[in-house]
MOPAC internal coordinates of N, CA, C and O (Angstrom, degrees):
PM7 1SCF
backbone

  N    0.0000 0     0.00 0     0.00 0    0    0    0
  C    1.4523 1     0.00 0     0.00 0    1    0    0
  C    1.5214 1   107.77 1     0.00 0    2    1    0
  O    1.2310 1   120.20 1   -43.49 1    3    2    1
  N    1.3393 1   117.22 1   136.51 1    3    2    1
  C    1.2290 1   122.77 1  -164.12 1    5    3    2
  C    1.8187 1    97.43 1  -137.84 1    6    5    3
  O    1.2310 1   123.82 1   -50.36 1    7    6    5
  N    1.5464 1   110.27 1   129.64 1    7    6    5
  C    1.4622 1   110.20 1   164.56 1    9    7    6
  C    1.0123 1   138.18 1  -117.29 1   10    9    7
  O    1.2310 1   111.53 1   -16.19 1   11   10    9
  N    1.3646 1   133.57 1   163.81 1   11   10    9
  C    1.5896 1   116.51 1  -178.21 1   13   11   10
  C    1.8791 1    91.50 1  -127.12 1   14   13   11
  O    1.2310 1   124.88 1   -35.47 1   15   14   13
  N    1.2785 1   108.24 1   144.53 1   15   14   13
  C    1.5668 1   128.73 1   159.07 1   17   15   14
  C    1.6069 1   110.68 1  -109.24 1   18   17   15
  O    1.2310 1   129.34 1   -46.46 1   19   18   17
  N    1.1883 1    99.60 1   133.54 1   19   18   17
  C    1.6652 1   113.77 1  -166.08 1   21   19   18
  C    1.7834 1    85.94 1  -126.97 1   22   21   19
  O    1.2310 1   127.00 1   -44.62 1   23   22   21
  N    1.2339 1   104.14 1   135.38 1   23   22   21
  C    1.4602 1   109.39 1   164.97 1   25   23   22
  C    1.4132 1   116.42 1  -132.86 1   26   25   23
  O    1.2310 1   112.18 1   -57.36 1   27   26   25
  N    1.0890 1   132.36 1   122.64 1   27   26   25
  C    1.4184 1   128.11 1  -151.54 1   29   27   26
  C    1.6393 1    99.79 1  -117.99 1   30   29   27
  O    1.2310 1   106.96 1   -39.15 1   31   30   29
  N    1.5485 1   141.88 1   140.85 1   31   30   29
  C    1.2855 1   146.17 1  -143.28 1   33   31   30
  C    1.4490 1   102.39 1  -140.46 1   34   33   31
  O    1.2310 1   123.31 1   -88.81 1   35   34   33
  N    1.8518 1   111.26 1    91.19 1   35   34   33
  C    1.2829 1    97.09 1   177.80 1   37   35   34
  C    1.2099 1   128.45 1  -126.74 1   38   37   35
  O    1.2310 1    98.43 1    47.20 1   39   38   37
  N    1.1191 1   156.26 1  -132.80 1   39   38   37
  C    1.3877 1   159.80 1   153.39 1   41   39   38
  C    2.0337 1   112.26 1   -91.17 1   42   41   39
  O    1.2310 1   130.82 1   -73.28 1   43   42   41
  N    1.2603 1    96.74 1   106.72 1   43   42   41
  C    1.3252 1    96.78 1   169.37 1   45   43   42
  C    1.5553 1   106.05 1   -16.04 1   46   45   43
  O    1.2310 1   117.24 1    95.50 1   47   46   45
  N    1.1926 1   122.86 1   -84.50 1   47   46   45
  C    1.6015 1   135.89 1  -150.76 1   49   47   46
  C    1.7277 1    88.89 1   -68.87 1   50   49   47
  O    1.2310 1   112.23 1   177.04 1   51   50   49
  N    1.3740 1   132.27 1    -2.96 1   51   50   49
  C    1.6261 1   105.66 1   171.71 1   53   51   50
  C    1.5085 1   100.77 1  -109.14 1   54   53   51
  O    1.2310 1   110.45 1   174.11 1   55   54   53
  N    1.7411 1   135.54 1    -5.89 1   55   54   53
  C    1.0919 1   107.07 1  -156.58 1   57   55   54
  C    1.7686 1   107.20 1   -68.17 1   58   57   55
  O    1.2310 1   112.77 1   169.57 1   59   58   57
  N    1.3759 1   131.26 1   -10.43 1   59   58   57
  C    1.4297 1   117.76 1  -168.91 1   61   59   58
  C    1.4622 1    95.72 1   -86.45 1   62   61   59
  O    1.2310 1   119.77 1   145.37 1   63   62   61
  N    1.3567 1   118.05 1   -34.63 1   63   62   61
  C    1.9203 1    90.65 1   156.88 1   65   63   62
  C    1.4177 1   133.54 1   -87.34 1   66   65   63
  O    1.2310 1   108.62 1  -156.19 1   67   66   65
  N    1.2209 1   138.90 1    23.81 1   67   66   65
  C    0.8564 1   132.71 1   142.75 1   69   67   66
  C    1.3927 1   122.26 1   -92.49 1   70   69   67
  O    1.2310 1   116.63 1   171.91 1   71   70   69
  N    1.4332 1   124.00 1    -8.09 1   71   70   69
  C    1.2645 1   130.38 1   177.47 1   73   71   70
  C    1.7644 1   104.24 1   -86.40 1   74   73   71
  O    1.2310 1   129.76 1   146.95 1   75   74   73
  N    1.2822 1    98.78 1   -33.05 1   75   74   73
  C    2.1098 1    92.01 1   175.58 1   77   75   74
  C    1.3391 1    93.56 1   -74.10 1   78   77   75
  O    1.2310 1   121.68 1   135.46 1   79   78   77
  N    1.4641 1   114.38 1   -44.54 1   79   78   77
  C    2.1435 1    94.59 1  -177.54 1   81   79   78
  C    1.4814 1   124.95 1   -59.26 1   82   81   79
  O    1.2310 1   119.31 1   172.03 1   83   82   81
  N    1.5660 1   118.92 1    -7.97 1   83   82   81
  C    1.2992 1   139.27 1  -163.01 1   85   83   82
  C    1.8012 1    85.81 1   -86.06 1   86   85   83
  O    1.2310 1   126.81 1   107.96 1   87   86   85
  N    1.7393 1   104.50 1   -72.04 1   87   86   85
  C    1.0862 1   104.59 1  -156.27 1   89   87   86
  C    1.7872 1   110.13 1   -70.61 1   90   89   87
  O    1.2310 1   133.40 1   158.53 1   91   90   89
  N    1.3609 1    91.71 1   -21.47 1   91   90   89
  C    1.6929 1    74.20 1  -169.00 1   93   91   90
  C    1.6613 1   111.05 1  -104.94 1   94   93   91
  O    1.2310 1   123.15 1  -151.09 1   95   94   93
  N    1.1226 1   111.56 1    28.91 1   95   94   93
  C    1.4507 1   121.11 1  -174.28 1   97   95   94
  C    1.7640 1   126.36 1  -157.26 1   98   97   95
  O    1.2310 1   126.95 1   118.66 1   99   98   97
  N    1.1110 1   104.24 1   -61.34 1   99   98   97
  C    1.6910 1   118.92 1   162.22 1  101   99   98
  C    1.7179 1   112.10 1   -50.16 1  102  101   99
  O    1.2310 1   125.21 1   105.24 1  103  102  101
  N    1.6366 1   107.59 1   -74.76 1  103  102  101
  C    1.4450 1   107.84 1   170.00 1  105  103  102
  C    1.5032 1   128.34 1   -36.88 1  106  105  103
  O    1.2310 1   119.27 1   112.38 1  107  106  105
  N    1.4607 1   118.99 1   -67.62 1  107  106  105
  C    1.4489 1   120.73 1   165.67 1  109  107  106
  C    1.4973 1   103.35 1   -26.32 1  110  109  107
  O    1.2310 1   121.80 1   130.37 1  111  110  109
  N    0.7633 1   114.15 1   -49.63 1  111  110  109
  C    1.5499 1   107.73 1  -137.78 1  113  111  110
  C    1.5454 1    86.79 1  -102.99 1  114  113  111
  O    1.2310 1    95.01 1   169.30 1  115  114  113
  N    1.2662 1   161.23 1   -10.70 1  115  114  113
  C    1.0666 1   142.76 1   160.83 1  117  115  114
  C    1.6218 1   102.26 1   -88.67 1  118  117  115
  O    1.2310 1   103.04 1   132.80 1  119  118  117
  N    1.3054 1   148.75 1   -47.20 1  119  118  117
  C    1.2900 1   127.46 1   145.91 1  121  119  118
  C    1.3437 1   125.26 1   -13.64 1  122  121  119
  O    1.2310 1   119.72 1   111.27 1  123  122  121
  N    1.5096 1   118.13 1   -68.73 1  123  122  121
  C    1.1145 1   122.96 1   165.53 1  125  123  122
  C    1.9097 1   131.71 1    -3.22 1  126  125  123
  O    1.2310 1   144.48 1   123.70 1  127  126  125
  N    1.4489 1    70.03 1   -56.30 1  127  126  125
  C    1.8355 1   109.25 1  -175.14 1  129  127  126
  C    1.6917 1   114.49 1   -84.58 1  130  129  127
  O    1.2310 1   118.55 1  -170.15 1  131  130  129
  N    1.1202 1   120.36 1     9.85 1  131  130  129
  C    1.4121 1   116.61 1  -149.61 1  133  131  130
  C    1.3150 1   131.57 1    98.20 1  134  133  131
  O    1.2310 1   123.16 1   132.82 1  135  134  133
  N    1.4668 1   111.54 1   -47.18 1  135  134  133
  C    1.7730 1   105.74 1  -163.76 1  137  135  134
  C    1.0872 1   129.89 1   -73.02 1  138  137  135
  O    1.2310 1   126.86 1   -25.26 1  139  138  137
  N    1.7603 1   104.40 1   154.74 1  139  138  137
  C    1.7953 1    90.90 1  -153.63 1  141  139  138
  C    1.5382 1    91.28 1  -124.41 1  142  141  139
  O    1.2310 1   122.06 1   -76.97 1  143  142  141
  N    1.6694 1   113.67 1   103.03 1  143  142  141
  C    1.6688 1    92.73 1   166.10 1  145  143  142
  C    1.3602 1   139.13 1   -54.97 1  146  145  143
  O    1.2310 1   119.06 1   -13.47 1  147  146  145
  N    1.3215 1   119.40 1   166.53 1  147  146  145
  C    1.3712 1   118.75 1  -156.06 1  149  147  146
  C    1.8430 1    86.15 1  -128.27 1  150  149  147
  O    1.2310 1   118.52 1   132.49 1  151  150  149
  N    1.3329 1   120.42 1   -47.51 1  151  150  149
  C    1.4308 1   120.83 1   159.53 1  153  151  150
  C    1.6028 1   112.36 1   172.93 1  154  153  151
  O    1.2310 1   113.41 1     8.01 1  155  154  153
  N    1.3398 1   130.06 1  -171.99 1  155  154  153
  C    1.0339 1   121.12 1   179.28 1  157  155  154
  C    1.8678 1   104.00 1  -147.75 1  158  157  155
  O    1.2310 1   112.78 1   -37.02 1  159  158  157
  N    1.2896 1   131.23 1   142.98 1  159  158  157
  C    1.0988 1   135.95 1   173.47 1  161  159  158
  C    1.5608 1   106.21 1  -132.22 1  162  161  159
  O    1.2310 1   128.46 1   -18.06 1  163  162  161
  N    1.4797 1   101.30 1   161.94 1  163  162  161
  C    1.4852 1   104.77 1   173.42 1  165  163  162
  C    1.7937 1   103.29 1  -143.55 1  166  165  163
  O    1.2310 1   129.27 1   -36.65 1  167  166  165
  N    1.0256 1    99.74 1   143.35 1  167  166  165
  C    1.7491 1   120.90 1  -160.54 1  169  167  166
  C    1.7461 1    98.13 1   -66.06 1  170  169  167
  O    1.2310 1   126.31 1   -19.09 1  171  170  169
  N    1.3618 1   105.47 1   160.91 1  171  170  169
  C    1.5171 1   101.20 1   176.93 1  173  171  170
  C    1.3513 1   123.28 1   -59.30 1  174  173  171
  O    1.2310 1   125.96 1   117.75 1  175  174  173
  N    1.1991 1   106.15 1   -62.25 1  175  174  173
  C    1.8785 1    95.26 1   155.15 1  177  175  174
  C    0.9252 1   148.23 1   -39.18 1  178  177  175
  O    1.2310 1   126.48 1  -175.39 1  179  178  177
  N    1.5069 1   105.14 1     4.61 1  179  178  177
  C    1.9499 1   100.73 1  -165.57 1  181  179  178
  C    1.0193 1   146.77 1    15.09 1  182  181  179
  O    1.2310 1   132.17 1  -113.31 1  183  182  181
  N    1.4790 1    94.10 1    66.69 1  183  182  181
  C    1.3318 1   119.65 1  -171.92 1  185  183  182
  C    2.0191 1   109.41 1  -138.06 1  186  185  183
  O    1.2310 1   114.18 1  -152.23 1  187  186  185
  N    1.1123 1   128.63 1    27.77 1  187  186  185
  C    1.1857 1   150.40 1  -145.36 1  189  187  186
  C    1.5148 1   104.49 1  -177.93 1  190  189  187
  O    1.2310 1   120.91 1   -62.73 1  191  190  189
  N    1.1248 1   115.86 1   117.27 1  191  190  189
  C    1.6671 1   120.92 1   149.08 1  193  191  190
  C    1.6426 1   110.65 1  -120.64 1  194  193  191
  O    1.2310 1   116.42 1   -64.58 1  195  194  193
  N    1.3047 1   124.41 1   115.42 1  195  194  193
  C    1.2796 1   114.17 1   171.35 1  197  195  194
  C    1.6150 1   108.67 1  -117.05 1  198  197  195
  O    1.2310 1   133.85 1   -41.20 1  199  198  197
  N    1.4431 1    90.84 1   138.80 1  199  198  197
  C    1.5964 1    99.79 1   163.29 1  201  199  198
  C    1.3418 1   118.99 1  -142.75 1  202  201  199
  O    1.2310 1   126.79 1   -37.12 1  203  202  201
  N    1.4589 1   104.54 1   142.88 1  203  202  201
  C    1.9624 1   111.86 1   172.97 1  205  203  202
  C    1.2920 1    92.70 1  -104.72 1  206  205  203
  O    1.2310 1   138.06 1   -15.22 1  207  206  205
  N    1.4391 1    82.60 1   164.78 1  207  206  205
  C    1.9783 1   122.68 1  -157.73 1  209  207  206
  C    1.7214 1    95.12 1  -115.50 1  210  209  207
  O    1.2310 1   123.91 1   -31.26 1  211  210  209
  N    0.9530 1   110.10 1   148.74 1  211  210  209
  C    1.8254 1    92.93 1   148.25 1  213  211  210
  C    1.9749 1    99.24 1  -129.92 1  214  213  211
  O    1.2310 1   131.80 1   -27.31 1  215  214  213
  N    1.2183 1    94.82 1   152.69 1  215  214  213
  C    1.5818 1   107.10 1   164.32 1  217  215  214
  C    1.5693 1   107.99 1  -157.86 1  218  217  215
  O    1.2310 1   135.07 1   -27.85 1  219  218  217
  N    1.7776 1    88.45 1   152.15 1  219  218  217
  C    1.4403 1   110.80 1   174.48 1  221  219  218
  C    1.3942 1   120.80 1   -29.69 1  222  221  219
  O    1.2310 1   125.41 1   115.38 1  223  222  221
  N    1.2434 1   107.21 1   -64.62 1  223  222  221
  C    1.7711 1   118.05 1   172.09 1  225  223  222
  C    1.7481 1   106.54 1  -156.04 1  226  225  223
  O    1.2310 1   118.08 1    -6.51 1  227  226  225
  N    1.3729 1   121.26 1   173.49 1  227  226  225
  C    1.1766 1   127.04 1   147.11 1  229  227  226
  C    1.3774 1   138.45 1     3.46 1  230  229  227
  O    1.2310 1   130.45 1   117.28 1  231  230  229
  N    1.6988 1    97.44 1   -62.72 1  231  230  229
  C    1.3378 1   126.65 1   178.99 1  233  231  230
  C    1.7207 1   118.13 1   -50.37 1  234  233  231
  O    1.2310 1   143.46 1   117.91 1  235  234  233
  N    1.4113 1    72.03 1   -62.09 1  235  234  233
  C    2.3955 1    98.79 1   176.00 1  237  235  234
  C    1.4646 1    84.24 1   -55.47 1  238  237  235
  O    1.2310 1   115.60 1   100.28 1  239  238  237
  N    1.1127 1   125.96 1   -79.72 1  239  238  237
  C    1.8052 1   128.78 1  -149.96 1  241  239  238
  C    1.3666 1   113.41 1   -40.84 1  242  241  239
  O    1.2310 1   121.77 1   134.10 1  243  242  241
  N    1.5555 1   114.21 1   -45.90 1  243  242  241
  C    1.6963 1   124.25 1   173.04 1  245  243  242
  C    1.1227 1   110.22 1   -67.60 1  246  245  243
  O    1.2310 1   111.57 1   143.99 1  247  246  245
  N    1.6956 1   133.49 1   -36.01 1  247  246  245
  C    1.2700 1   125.41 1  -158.04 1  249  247  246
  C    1.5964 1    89.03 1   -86.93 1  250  249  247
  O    1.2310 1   119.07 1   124.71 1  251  250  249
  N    1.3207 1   119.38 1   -55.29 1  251  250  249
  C    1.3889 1   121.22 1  -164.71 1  253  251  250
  C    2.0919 1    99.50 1   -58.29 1  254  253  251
  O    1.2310 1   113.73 1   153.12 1  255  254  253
  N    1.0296 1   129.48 1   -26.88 1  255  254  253
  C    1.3155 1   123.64 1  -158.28 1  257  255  254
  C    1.6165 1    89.45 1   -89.52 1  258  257  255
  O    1.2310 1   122.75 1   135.62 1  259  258  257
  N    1.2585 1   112.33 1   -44.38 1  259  258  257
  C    1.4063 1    99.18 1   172.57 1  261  259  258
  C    1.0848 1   150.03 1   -57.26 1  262  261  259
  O    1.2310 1   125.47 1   154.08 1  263  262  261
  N    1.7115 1   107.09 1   -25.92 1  263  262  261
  C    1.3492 1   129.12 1  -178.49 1  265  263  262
  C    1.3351 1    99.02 1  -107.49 1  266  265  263
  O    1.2310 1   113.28 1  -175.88 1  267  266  265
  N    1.4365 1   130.32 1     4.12 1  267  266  265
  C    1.6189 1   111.93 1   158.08 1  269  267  266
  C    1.5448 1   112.58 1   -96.05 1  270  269  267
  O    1.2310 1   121.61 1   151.83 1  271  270  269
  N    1.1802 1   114.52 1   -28.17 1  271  270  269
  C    1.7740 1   122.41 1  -178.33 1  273  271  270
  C    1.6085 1    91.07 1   -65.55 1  274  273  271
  O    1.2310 1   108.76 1   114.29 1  275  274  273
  N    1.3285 1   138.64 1   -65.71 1  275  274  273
  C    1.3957 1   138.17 1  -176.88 1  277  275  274
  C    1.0841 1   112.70 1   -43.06 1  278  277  275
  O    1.2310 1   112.57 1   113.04 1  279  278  277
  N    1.1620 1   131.64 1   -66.96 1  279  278  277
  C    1.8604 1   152.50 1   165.38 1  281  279  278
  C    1.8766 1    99.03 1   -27.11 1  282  281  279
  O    1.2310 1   126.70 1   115.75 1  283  282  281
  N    1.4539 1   104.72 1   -64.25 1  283  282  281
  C    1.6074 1    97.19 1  -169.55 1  285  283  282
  C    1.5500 1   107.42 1   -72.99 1  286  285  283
  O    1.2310 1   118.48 1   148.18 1  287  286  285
  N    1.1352 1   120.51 1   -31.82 1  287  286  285
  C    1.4787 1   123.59 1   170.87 1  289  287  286
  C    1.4338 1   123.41 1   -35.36 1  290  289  287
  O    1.2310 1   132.81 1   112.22 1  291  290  289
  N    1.5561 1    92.85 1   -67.78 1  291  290  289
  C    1.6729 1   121.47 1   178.66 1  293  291  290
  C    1.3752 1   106.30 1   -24.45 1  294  293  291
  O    1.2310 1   130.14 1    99.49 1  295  294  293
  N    2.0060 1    98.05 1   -80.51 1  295  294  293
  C    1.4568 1   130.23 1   171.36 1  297  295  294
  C    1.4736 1   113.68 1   -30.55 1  298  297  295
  O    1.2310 1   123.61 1   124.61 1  299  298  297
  N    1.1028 1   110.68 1   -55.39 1  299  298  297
  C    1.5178 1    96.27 1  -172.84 1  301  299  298
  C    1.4765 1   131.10 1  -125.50 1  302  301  299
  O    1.2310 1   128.33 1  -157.55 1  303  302  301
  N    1.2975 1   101.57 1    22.45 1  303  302  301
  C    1.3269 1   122.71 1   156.06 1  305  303  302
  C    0.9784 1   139.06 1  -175.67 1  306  305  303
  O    1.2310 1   125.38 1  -127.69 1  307  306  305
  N    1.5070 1   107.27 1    52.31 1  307  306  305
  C    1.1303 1   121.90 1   158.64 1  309  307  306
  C    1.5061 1   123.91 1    73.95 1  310  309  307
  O    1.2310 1   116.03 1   -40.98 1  311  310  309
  N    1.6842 1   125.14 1   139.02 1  311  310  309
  C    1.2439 1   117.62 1  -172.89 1  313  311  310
  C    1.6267 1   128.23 1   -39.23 1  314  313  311
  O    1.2310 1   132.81 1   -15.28 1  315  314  313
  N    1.5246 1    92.85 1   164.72 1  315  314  313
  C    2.0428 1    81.73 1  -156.12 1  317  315  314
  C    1.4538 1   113.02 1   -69.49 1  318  317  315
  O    1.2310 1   113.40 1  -179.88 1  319  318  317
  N    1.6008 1   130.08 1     0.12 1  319  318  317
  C    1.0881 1   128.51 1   179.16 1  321  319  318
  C    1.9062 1   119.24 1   -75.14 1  322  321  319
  O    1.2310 1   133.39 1   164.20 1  323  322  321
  N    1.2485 1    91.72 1   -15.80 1  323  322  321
  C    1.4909 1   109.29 1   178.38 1  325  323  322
  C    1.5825 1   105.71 1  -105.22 1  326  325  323
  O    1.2310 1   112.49 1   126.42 1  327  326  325
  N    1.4240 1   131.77 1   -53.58 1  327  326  325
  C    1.0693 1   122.77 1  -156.54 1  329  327  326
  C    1.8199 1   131.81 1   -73.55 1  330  329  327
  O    1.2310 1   124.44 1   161.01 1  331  330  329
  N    1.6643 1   109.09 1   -18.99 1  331  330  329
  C    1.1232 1   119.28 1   134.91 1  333  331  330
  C    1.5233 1    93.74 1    71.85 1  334  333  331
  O    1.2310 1   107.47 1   -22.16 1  335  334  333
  N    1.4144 1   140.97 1   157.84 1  335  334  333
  C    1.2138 1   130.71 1   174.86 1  337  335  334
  C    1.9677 1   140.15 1   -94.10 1  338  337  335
  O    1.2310 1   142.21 1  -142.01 1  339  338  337
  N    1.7308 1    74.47 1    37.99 1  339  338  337
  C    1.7290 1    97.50 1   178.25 1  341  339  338
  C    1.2881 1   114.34 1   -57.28 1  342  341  339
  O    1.2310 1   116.35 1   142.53 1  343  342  341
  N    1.6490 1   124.55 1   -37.47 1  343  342  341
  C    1.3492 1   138.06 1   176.57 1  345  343  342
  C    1.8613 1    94.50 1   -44.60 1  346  345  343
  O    1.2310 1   128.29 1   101.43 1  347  346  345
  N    0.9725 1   101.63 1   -78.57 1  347  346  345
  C    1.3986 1    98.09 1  -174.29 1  349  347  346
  C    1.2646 1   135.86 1   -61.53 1  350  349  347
  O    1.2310 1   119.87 1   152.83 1  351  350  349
  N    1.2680 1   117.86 1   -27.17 1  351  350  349
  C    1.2726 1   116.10 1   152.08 1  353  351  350
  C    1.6840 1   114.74 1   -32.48 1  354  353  351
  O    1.2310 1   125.68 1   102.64 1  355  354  353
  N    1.5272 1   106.69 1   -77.36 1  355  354  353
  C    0.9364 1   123.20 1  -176.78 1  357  355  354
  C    2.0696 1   120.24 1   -39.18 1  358  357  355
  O    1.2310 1   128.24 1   140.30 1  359  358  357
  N    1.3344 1   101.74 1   -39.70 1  359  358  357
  C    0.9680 1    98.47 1   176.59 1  361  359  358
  C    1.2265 1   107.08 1   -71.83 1  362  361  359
  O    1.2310 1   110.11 1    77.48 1  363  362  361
  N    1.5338 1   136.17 1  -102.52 1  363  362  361
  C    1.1751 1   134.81 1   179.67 1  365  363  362
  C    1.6142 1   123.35 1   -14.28 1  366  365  363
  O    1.2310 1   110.08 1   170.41 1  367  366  365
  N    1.3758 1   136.23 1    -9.59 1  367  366  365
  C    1.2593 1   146.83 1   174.00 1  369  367  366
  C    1.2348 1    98.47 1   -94.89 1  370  369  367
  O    1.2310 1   100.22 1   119.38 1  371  370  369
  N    1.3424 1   153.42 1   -60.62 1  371  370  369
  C    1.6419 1   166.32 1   168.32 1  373  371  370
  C    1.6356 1   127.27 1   -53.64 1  374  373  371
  O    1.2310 1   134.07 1   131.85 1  375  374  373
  N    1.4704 1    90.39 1   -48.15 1  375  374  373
  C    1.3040 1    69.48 1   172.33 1  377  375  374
  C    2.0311 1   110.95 1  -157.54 1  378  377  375
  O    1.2310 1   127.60 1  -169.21 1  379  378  377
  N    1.2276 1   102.97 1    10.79 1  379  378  377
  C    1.3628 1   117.09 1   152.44 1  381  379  378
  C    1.7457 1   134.52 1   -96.22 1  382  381  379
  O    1.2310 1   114.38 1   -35.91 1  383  382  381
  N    1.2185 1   128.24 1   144.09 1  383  382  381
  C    1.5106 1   112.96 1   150.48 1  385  383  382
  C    1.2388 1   113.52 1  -116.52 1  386  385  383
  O    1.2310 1   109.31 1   178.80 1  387  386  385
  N    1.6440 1   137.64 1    -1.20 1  387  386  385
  C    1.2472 1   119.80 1   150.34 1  389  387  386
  C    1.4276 1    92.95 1   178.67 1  390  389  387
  O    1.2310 1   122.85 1   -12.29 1  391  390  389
  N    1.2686 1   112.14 1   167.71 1  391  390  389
  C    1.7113 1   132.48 1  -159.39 1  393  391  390
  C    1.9597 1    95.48 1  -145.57 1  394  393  391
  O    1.2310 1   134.46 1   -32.95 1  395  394  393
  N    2.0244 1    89.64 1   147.05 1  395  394  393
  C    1.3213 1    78.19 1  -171.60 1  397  395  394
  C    1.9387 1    86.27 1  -153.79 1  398  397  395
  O    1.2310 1   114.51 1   -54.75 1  399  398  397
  N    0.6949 1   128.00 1   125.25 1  399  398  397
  C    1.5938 1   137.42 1  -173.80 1  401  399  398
  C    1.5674 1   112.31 1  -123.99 1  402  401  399
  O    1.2310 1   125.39 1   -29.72 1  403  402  401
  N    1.4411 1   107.24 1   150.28 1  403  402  401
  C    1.4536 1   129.43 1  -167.34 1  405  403  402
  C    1.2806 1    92.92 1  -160.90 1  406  405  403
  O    1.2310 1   132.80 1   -29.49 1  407  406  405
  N    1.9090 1    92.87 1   150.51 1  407  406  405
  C    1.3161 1   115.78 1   170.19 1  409  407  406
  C    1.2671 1   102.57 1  -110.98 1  410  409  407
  O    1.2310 1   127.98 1   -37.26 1  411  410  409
  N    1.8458 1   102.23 1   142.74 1  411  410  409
  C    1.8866 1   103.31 1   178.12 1  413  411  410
  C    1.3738 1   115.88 1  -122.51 1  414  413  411
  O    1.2310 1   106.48 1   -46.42 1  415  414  413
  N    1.1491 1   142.73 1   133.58 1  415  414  413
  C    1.2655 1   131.02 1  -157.68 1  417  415  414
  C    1.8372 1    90.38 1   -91.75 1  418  417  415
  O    1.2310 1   118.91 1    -0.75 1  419  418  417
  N    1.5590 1   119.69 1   179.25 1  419  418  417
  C    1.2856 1   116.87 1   173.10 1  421  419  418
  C    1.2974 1   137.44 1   -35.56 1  422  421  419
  O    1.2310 1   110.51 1   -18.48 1  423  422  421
  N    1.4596 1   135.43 1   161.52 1  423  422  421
  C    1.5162 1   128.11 1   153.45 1  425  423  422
  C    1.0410 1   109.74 1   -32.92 1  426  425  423
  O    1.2310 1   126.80 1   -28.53 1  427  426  425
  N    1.8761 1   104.52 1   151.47 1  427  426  425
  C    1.4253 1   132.28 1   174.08 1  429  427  426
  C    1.6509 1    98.13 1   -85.05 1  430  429  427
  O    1.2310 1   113.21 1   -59.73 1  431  430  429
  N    1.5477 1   130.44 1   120.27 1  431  430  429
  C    1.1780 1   103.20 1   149.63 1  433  431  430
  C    1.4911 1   149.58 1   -45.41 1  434  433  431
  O    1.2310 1   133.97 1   124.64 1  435  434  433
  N    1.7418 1    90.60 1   -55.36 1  435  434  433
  C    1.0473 1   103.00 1   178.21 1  437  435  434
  C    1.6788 1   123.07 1  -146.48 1  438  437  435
  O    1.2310 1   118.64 1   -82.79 1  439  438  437
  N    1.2157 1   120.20 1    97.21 1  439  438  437
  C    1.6270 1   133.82 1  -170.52 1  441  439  438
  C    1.6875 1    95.15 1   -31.26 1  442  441  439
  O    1.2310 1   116.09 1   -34.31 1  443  442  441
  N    1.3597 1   125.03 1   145.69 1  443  442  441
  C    1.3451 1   146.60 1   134.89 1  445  443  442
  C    1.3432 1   125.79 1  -105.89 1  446  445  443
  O    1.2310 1   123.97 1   -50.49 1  447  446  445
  N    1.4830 1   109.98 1   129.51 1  447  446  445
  C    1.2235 1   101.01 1   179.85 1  449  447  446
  C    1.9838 1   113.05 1  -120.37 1  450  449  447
  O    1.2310 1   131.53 1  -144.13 1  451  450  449
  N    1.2913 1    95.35 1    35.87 1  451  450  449
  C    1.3743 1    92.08 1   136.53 1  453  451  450
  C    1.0954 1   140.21 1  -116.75 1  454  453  451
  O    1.2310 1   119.02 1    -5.71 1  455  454  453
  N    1.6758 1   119.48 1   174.29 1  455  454  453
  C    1.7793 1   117.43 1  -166.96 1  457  455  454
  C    0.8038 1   111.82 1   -87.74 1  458  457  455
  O    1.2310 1   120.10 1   180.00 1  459  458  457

């Protein structure tokens, strides 16, 4: 089992729209694909949204990330000769200031704290 943590960096006053674009667009569509949330929180400031993923391995995580970024593309704007990277612009200008992802391999049983 392999996970990813996504932490997404926004403006207090946008996280409730980026959280309806989460739920009513992002989520579907990484389910869709396999992915299985694990949960999501957002920091007192709201300025932080984090969420873990879980997947099978590596393998699942690339195939599934690939075929959901393509899939939402397609859908909503059109084949890639047209769609050009306005989507993102747009996002990160509206309602992001920056995103930052890691992969985590399983639980620690048990912490050591020597070096």
């Amino acid at each position: 089992m392999i996970y990813r943590r996504r932490t997404d960096r926004v403006e207090p006053e946008r996280a409730e729209a980026f959280n309806a674009l989460f739920n009513e667009h992002l989520l579907p569509l990484q389910r869709k694909y396999g992915g299985r949330l694990i949960g999501r929180w957002i920091t007192e400031d709201r300025t932080e949204i984090v969420a873990i993923w879980a997947y099978r391995d590596r393998a699942e995580y690339e195939e599934m990330a690939a075929s959901a970024v393509l899939n939402f593309l397609d859908e909503n704007l059109g084949p890639p000769a047209r769609r050009g990277t306005a989507w993102l612009e747009w996002l990160a200008r509206e309602l992001r200031r920056g995103v930052s992802s890691d992969l985590l391999r399983g639980r620690i049983s048990r912490l050591s704290t020597r070096r």
